[in-house]
C-alpha positions in Angstrom: 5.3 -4.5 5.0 7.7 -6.5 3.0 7.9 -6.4 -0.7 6.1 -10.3 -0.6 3.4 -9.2 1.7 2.5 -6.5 -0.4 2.8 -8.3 -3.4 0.2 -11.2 -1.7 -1.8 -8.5 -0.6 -2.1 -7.0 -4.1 -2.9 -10.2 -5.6 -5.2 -11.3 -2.8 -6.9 -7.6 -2.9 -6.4 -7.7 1.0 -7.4 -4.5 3.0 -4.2 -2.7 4.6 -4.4 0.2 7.1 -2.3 3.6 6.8 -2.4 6.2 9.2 -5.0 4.3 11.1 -7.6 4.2 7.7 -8.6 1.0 6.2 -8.1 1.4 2.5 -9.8 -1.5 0.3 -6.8 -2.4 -1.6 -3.3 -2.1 -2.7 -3.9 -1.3 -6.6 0.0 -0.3 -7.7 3.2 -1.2 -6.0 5.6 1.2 -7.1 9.6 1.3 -6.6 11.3 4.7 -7.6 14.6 6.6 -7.0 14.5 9.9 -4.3 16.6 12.7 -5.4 19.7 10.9 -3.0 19.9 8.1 -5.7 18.2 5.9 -2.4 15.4 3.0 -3.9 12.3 3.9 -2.2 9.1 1.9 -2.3 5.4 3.0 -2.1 1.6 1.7 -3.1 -1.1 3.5 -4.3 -3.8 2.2 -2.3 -7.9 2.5 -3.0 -10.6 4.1 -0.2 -13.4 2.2 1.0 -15.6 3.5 -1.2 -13.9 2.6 -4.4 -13.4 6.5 -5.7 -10.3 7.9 -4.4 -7.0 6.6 -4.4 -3.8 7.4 -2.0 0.0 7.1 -2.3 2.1 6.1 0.5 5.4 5.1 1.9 5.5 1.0 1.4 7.0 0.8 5.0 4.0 2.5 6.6 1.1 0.5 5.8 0.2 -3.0 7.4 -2.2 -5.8 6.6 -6.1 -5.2 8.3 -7.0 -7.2 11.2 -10.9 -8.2 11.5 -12.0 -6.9 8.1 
């Protein structure tokens, strides 16, 4: 997803899918530095049940279809 998607998606508290999981919502959007001085982005991202939260690679997560 691109930056404005997830920041719509944040907002909105849409449901995205990673790694074929449908997480509840995007709760941070973070941007950060790797250790090659390259901007990387990721979200942390809350489970279905509201308990657990996951971070991930921005680029691999997509909007929920259907939810």
């Amino acid at each position: 997803m691109e930056s404005q998607e997830i920041i719509e998606a944040a907002k909105k508290r849409l449901p995205v899918v990673y790694d074929g999981t449908v997480y509840k919502e995007i709760l941070e959007y973070i941007l950060w530095f790797d250790s090659n001085r390259n901007k990387q982005r990721s979200v942390v991202l809350l489970d279905q049940n509201g308990h657990t939260t996951v971070r991930v690679l921005a680029s691999k997560i997509s909007l929920a279809e259907n939810v």
